[in-house]
N, CA, C and O atoms as a GROMACS GRO file, in nm:
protein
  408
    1UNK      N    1   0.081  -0.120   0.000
    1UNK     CA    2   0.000   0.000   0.000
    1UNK      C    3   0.085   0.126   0.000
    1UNK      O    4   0.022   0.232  -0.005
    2UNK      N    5   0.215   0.133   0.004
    2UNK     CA    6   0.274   0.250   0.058
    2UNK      C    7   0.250   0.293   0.164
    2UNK      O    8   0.169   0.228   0.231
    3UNK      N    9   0.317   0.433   0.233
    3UNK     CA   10   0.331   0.509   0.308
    3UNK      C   11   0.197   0.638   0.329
    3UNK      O   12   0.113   0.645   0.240
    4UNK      N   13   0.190   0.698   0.403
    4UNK     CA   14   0.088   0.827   0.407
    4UNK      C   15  -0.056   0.763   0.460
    4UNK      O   16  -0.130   0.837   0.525
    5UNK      N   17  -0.095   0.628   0.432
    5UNK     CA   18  -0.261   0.591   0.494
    5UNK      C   19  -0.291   0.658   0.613
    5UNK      O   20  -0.224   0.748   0.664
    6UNK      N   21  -0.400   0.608   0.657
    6UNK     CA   22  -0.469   0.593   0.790
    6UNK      C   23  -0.445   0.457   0.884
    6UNK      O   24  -0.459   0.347   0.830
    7UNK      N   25  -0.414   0.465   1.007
    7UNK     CA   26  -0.383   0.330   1.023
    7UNK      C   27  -0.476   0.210   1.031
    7UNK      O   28  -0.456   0.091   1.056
    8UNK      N   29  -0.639   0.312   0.987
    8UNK     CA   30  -0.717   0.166   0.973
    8UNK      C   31  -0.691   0.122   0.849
    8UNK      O   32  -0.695   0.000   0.837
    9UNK      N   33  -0.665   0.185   0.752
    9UNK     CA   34  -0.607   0.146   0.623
    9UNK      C   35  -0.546   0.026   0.591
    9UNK      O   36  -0.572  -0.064   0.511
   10UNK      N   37  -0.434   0.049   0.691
   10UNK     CA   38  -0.338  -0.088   0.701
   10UNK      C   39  -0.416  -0.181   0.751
   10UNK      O   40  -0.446  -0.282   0.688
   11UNK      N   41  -0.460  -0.152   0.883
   11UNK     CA   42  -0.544  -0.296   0.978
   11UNK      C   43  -0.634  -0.370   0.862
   11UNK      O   44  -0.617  -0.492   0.854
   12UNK      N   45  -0.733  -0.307   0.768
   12UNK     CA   46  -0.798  -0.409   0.697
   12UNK      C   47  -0.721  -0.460   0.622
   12UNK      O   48  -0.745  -0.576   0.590
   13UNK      N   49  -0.570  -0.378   0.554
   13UNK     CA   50  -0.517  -0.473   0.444
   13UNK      C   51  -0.460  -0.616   0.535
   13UNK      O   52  -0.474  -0.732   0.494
   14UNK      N   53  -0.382  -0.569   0.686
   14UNK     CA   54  -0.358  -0.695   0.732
   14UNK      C   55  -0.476  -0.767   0.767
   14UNK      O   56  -0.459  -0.887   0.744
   15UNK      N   57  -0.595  -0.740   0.817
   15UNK     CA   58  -0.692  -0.868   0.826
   15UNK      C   59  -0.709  -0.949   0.669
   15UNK      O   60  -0.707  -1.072   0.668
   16UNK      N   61  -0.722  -0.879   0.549
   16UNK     CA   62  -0.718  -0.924   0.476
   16UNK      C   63  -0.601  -1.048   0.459
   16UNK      O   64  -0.625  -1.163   0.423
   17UNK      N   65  -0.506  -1.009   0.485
   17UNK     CA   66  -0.328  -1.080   0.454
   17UNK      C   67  -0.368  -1.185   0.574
   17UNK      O   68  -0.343  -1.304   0.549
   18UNK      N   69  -0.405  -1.166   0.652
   18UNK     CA   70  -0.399  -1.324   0.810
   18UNK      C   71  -0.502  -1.372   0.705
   18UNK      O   72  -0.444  -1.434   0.615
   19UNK      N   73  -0.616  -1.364   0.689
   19UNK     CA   74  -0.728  -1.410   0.632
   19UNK      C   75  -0.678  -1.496   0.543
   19UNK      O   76  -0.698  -1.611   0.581
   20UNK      N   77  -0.598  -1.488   0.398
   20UNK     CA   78  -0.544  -1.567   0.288
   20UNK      C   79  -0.461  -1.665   0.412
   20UNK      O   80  -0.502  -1.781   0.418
   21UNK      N   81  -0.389  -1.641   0.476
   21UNK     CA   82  -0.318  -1.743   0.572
   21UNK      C   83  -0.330  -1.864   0.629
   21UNK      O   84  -0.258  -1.964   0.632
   22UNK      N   85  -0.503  -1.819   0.702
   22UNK     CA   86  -0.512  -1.915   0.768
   22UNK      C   87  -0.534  -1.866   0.914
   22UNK      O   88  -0.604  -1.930   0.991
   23UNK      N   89  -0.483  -1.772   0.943
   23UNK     CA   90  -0.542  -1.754   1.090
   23UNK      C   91  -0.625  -1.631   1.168
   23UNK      O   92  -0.600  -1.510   1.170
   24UNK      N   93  -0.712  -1.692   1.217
   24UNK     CA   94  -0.792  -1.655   1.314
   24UNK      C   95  -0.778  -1.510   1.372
   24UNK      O   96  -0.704  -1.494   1.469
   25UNK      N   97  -0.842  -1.410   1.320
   25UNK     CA   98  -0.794  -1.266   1.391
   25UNK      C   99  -0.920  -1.145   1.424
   25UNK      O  100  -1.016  -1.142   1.347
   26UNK      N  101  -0.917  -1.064   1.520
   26UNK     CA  102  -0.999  -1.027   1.541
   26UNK      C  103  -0.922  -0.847   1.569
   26UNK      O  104  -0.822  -0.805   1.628
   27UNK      N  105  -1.066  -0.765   1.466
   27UNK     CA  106  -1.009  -0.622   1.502
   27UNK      C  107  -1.064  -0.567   1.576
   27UNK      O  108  -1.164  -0.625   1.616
   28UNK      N  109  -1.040  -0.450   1.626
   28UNK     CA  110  -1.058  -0.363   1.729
   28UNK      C  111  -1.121  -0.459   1.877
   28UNK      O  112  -1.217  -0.429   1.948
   29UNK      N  113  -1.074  -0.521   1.884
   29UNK     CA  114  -1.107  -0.602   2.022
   29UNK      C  115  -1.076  -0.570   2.181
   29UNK      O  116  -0.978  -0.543   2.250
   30UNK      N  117  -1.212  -0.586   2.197
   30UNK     CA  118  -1.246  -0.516   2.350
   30UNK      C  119  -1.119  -0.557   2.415
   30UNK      O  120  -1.085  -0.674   2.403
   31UNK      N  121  -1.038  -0.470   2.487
   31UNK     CA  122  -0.970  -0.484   2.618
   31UNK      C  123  -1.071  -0.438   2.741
   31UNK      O  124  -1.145  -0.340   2.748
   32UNK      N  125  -1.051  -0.536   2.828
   32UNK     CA  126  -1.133  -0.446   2.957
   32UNK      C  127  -1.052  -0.480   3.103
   32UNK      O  128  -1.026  -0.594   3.142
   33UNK      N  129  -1.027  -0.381   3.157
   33UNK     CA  130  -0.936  -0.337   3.244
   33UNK      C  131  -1.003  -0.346   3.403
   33UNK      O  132  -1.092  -0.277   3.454
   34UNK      N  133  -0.934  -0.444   3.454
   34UNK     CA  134  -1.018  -0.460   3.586
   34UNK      C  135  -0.903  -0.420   3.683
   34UNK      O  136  -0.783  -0.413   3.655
   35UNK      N  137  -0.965  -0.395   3.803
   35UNK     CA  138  -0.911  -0.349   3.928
   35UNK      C  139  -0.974  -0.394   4.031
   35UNK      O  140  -1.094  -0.380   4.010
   36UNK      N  141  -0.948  -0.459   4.172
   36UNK     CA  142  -0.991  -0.539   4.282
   36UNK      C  143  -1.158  -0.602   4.239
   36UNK      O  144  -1.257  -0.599   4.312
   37UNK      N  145  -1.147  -0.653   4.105
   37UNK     CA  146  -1.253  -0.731   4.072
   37UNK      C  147  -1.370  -0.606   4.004
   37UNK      O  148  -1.493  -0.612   4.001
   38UNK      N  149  -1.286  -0.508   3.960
   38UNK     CA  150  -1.403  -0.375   3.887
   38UNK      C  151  -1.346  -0.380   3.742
   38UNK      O  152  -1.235  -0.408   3.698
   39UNK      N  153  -1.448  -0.345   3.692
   39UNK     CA  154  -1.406  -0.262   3.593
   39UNK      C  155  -1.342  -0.141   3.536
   39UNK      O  156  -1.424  -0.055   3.504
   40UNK      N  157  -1.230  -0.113   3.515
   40UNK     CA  158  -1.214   0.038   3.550
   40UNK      C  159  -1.147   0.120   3.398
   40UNK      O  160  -1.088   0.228   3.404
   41UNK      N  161  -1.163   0.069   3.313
   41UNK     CA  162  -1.114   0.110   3.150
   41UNK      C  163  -1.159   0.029   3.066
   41UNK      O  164  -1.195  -0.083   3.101
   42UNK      N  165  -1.164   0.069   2.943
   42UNK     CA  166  -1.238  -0.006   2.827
   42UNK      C  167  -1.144   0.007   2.741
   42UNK      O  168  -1.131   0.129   2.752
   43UNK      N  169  -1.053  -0.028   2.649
   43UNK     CA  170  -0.986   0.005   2.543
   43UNK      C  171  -0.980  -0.119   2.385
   43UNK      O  172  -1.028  -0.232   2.371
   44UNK      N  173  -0.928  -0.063   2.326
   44UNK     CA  174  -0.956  -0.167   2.179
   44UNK      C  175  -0.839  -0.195   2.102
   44UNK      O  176  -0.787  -0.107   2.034
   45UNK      N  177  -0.780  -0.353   2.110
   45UNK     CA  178  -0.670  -0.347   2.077
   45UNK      C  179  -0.680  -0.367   1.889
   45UNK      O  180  -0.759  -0.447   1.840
   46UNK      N  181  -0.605  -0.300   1.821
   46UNK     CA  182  -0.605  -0.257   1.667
   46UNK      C  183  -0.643  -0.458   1.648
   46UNK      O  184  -0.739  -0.500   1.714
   47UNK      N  185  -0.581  -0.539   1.580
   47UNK     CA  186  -0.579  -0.644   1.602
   47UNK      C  187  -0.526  -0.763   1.716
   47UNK      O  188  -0.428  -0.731   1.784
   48UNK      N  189  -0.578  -0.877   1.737
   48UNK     CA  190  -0.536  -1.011   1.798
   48UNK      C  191  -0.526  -1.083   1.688
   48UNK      O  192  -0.588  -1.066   1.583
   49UNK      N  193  -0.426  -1.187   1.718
   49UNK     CA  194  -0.388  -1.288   1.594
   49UNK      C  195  -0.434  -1.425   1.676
   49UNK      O  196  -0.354  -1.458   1.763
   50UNK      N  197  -0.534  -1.500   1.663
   50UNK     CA  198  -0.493  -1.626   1.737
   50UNK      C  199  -0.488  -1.600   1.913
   50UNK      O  200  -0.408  -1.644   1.995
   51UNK      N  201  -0.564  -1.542   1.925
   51UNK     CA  202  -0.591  -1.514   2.084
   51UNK      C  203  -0.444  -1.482   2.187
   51UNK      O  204  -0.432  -1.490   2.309
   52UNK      N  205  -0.328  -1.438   2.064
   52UNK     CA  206  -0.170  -1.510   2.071
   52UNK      C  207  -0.087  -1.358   2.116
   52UNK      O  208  -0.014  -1.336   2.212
   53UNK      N  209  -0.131  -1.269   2.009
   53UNK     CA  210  -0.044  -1.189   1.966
   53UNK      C  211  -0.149  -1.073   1.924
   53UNK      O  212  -0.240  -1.073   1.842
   54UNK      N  213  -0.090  -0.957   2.029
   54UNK     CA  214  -0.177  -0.798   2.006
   54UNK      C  215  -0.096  -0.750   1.871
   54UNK      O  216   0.024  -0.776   1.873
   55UNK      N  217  -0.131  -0.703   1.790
   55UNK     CA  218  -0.072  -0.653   1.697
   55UNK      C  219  -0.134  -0.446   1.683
   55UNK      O  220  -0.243  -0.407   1.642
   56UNK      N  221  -0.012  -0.357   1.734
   56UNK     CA  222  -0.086  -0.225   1.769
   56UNK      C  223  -0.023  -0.131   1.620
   56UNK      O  224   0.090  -0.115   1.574
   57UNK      N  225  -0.151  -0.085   1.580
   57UNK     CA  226  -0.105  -0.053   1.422
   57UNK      C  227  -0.062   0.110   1.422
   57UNK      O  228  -0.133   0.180   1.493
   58UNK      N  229   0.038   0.171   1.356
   58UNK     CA  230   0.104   0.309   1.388
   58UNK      C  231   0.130   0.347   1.213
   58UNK      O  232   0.176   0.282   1.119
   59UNK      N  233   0.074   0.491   1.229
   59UNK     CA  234   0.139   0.560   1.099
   59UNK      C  235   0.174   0.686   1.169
   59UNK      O  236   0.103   0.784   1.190
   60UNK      N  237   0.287   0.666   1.200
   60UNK     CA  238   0.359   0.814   1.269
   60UNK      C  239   0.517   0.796   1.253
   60UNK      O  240   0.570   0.686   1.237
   61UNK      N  241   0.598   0.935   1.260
   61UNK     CA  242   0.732   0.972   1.186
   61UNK      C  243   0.846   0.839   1.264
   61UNK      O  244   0.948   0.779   1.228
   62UNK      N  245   0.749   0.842   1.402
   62UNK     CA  246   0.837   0.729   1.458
   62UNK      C  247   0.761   0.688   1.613
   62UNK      O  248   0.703   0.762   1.692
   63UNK      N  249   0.789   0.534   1.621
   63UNK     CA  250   0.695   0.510   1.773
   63UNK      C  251   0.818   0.589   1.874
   63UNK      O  252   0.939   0.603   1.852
   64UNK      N  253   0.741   0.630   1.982
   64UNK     CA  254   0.753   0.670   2.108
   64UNK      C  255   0.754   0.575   2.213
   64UNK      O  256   0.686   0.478   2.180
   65UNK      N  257   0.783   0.569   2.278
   65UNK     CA  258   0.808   0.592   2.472
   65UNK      C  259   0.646   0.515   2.464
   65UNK      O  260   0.620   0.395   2.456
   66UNK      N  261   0.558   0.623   2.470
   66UNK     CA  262   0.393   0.606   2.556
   66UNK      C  263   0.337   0.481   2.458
   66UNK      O  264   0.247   0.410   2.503
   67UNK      N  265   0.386   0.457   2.333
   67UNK     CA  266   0.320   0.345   2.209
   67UNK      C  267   0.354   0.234   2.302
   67UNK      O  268   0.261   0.176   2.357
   68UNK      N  269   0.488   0.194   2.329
   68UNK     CA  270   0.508   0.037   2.345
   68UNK      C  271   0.475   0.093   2.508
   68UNK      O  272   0.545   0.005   2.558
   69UNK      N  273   0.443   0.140   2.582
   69UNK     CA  274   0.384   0.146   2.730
   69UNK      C  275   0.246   0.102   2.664
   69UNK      O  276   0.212  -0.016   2.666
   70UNK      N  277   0.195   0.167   2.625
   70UNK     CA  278  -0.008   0.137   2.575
   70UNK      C  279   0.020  -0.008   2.508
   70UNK      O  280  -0.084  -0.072   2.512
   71UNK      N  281   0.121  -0.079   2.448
   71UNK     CA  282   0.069  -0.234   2.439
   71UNK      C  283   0.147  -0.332   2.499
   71UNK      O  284   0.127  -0.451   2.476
   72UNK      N  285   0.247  -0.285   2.584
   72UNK     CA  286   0.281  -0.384   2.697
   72UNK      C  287   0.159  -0.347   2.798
   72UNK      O  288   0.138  -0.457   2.849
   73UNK      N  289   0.042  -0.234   2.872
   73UNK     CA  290  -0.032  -0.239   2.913
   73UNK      C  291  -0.112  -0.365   2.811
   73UNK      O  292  -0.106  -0.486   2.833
   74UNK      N  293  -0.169  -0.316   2.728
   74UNK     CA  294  -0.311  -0.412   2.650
   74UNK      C  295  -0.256  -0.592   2.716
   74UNK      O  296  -0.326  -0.683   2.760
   75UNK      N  297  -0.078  -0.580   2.692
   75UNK     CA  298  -0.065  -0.721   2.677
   75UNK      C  299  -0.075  -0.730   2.878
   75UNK      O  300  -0.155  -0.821   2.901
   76UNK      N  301  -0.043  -0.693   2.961
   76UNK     CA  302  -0.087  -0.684   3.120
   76UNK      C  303  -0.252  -0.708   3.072
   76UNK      O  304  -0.290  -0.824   3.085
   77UNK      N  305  -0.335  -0.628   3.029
   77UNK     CA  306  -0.459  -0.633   3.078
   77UNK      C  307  -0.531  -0.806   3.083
   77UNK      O  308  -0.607  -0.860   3.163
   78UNK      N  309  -0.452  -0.858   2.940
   78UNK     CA  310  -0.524  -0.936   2.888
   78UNK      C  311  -0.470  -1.068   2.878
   78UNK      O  312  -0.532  -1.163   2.830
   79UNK      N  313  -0.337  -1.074   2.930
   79UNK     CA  314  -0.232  -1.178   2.947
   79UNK      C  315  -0.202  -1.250   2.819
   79UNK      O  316  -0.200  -1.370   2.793
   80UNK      N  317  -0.173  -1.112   2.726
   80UNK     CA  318  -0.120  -1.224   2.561
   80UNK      C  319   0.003  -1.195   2.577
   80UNK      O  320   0.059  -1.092   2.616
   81UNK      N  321   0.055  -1.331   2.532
   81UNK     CA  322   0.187  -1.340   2.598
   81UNK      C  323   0.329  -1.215   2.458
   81UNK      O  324   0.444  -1.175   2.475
   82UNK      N  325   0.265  -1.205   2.381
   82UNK     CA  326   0.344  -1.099   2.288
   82UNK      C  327   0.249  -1.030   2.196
   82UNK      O  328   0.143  -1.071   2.149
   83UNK      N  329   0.310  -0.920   2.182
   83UNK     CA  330   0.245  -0.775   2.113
   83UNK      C  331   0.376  -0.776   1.962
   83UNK      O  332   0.480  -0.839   1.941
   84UNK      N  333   0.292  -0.667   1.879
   84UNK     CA  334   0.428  -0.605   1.801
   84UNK      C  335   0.338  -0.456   1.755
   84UNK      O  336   0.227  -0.433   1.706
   85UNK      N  337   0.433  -0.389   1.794
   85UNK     CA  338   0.406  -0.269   1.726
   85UNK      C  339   0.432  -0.234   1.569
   85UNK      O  340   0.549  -0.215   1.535
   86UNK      N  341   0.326  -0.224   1.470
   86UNK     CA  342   0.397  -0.223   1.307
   86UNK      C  343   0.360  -0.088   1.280
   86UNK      O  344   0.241  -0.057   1.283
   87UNK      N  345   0.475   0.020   1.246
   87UNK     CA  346   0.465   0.119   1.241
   87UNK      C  347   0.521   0.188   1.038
   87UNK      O  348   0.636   0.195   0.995
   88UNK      N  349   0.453   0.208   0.998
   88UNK     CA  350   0.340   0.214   0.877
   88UNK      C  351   0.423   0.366   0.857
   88UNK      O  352   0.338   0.454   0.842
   89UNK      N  353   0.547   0.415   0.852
   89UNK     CA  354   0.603   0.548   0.901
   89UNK      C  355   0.624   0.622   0.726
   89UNK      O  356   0.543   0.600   0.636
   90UNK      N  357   0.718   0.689   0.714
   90UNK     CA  358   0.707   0.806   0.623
   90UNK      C  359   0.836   0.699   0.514
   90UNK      O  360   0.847   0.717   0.392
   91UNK      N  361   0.888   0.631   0.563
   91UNK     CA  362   0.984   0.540   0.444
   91UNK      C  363   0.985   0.445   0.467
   91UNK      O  364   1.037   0.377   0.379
   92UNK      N  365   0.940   0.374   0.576
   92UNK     CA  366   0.982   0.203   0.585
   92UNK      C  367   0.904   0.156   0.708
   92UNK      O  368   0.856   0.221   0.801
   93UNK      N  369   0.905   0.013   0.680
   93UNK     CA  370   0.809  -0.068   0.824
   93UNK      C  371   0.865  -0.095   0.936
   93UNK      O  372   0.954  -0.179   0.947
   94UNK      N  373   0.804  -0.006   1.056
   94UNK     CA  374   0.901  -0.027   1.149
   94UNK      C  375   0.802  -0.140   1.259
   94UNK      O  376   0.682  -0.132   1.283
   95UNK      N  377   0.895  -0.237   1.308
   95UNK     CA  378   0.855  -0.307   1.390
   95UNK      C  379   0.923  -0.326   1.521
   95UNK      O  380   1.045  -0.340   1.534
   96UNK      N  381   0.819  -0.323   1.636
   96UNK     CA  382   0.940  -0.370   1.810
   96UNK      C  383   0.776  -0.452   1.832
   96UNK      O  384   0.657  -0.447   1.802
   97UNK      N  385   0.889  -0.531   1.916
   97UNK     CA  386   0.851  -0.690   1.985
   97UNK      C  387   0.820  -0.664   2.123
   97UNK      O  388   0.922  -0.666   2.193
   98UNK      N  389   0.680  -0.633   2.206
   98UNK     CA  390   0.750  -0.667   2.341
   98UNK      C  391   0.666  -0.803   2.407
   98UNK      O  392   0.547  -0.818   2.379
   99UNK      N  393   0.720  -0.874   2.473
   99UNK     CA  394   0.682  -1.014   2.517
   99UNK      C  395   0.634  -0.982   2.666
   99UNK      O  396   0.706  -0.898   2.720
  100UNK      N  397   0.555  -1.019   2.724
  100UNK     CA  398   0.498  -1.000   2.850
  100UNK      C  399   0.608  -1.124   2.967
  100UNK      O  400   0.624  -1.246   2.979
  101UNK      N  401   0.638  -1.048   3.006
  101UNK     CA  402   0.697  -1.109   3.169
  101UNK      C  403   0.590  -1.201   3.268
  101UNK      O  404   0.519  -1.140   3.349
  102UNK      N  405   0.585  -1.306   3.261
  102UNK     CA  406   0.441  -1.354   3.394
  102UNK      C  407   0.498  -1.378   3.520
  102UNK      O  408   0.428  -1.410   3.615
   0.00000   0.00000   0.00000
């Protein structure tokens, strides 16, 4: 697709791309954030692959600091054991890995 989209842009071309694959994926999927048995945040992770892997979708000059904090949180909320940030930037695909600690 190139550079410049929207990052839902990308998310349907990748549901499309898992889809030809073979696996199982779900977009904008409820995170819900509990605290001493409450509810206390609602958030939506861009895609899940396989109940496996958050996948958090970025078209910006470059990820930040607060990006991989917001999906090592998603991956805390929800106990998937790895995330990747795919960042969709102004020349090239940038990707970071972070794996959840249990």
């Amino acid at each position: 697709m190139g550079f410049g989209f929207l990052e839902s842009v990308y998310e349907k071309c990748l549901m499309i791309e898992l889809k030809k694959v073979g696996l199982q994926a779900e977009e904008q999927a409820p995170i819900h954030v509990f605290y001493d048995g409450e509810n206390v945040g609602d958030f939506f992770a861009d895609i899940i692959v396989e109940g496996k892997v958050i996948l958090e979708l970025k078209s910006v000059r470059r990820v930040i600091r607060a990006h991989e904090v917001q999906l090592v949180n998603y991956l805390k909320a929800t106990q998937t054991p790895v995330g990747l940030i795919l960042n969709f930037g102004e020349e090239k695909v940038e990707v970071k890995r972070k794996v959840l600690n249990l």
